[in-house]
C-alpha positions as CSV (number, residue, x, y, z in Angstrom):
1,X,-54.4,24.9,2.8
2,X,-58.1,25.6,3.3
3,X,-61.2,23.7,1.9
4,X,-63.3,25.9,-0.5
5,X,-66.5,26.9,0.4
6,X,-69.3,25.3,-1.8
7,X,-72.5,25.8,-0.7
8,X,-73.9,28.5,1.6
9,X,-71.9,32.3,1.8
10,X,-73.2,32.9,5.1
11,X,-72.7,29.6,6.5
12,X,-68.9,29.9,5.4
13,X,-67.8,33.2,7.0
14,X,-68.8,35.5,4.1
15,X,-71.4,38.4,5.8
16,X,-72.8,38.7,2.6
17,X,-76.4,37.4,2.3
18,X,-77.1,35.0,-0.5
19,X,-80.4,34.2,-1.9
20,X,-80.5,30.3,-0.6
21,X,-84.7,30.3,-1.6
22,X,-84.6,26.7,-3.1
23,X,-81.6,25.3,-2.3
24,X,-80.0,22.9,-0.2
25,X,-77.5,24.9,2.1
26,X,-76.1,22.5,4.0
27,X,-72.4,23.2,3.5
28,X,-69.9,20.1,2.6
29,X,-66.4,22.3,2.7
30,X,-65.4,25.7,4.4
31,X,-62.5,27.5,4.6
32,X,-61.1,26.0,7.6
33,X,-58.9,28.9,9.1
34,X,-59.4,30.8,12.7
35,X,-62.5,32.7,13.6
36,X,-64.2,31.2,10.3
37,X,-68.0,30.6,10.6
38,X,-68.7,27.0,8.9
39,X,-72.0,26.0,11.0
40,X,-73.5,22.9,9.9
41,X,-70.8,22.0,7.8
42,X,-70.4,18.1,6.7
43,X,-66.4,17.4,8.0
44,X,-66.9,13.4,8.4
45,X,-64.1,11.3,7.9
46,X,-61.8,14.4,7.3
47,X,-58.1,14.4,8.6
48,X,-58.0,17.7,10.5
49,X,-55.0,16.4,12.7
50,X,-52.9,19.8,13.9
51,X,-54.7,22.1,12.1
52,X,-55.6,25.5,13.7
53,X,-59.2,25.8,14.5
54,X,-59.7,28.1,17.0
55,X,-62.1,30.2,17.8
56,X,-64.2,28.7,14.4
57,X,-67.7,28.3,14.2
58,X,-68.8,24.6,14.1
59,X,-72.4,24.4,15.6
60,X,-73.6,21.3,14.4
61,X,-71.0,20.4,12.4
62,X,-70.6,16.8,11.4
63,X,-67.5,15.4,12.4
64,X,-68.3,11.8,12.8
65,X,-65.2,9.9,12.5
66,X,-62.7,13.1,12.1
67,X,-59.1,12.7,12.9
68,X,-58.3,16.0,15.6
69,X,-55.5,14.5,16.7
70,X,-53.3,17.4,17.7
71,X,-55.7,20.0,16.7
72,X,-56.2,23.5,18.4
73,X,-60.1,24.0,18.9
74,X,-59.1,27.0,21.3
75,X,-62.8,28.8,21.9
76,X,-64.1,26.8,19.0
77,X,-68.6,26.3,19.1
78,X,-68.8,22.9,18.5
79,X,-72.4,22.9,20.4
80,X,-74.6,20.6,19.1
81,X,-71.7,19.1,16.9
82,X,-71.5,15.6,15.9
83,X,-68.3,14.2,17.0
84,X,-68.7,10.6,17.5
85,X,-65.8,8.1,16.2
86,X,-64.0,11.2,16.0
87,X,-60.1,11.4,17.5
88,X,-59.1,14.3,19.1
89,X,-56.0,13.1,21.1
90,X,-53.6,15.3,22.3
91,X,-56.7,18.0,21.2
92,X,-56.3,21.6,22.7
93,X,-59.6,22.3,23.8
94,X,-59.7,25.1,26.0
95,X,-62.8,27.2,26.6
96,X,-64.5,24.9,23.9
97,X,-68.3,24.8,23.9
98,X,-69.1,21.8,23.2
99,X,-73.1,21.7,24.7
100,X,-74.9,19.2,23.7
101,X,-72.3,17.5,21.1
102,X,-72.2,13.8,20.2
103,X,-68.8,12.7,21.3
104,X,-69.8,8.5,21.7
105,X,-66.7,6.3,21.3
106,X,-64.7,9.9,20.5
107,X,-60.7,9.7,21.6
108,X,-59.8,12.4,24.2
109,X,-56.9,11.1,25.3
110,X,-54.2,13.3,26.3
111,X,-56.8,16.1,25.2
112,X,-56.3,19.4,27.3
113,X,-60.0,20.7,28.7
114,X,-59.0,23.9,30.8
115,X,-62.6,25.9,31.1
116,X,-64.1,23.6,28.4
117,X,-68.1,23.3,28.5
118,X,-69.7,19.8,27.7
119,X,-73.3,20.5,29.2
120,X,-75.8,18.0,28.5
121,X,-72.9,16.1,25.7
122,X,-73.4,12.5,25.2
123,X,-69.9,10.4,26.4
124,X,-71.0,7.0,25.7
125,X,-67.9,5.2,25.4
126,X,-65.7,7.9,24.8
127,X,-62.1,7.7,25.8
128,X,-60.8,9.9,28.4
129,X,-57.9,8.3,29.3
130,X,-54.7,11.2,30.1
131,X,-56.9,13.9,29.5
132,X,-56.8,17.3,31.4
133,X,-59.8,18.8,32.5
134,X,-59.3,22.5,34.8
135,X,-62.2,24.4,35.6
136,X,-64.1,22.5,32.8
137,X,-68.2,21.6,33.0
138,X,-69.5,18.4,32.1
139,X,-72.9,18.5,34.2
140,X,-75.8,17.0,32.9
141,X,-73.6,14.9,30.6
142,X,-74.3,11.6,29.4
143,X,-73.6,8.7,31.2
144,X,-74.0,10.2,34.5
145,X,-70.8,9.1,36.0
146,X,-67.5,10.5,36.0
147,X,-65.3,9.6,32.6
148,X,-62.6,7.2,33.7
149,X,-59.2,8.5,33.4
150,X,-59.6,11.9,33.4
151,X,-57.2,14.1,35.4
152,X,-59.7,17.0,36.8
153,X,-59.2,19.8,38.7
154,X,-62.1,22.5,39.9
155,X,-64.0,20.3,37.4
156,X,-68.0,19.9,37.2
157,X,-68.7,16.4,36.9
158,X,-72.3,15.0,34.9
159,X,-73.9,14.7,38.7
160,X,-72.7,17.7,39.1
161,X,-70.1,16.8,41.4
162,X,-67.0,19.0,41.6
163,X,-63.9,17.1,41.7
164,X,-61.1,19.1,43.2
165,X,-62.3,22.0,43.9
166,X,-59.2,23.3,45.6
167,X,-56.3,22.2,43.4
């Protein structure tokens, strides 16, 4: 079952253009099914836990304190997404974009990163522990080290380390 959509058409997937002259589009629901286009929508708190979100449109989305857990985010833009507090345990997050994101005190454990992109994200305090990064890029990150418990292979580190490179 999907949220409704409530503010902005465009914002929510529909290619129709909507006269938004005047109003506040900043969307609070979206149809939450593959490939839907929900930028910008306002997903805090939500329990998304093993829903299907791939390839979905979520630049700078807010999902401060989301449950993820279990969640398929397959190909998903979460760039510039706000995803701190959030749990995404267990998370499938392969070929995710997640540049520039907020992911401080987030739960990635057990979350699978195969050719995920976290440029420039902020990782202050967020839990890696279990997690499965392969061919994933974390330079430029935020703190500059590598996340503690991650299992990486042919993996970009924040100082642009690459850890494994042969595996």
């Amino acid at each position: 079952m999907g949220f409704a959509c409530v503010a902005s058409l465009t914002a929510c997937g529909n290619s129709q253009s909507a006269d938004t002259s005047g109003v506040d589009t900043a969307v609070d629901v979206c149809d939450l099914v593959p490939d839907a286009v929900c930028s910008g929508v306002n997903l805090a708190g939500r329990d998304l836990s093993g829903r299907d979100l791939r390839g979905m449109d979520l630049r700078k989305a807010d999902l401060s304190n989301a449950n993820l857990a279990d969640a398929n985010l397959t190909q998903a833009n979460l760039i510039g997404a706000n995803l701190s507090d959030a749990v995404l345990s267990g998370a499938v997050l392969v070929r995710v974009a997640l540049d520039s994101a907020n992911l401080t005190n987030a739960d990635l454990t057990r979350a699978r990163l195969s050719g995920a992109s976290l440029k420039k994200t902020t990782l202050v305090g967020t839990d890696f522990t279990g997690a499965f990064a392969t061919d994933a890029n974390l330079s430029g990150a935020t703190p500059s080290e590598a996340p503690a418990g991650i299992l990486a292979c042919n993996t970009t580190m924040p100082d642009e380390s690459v850890v494994n490179p042969t595996c």
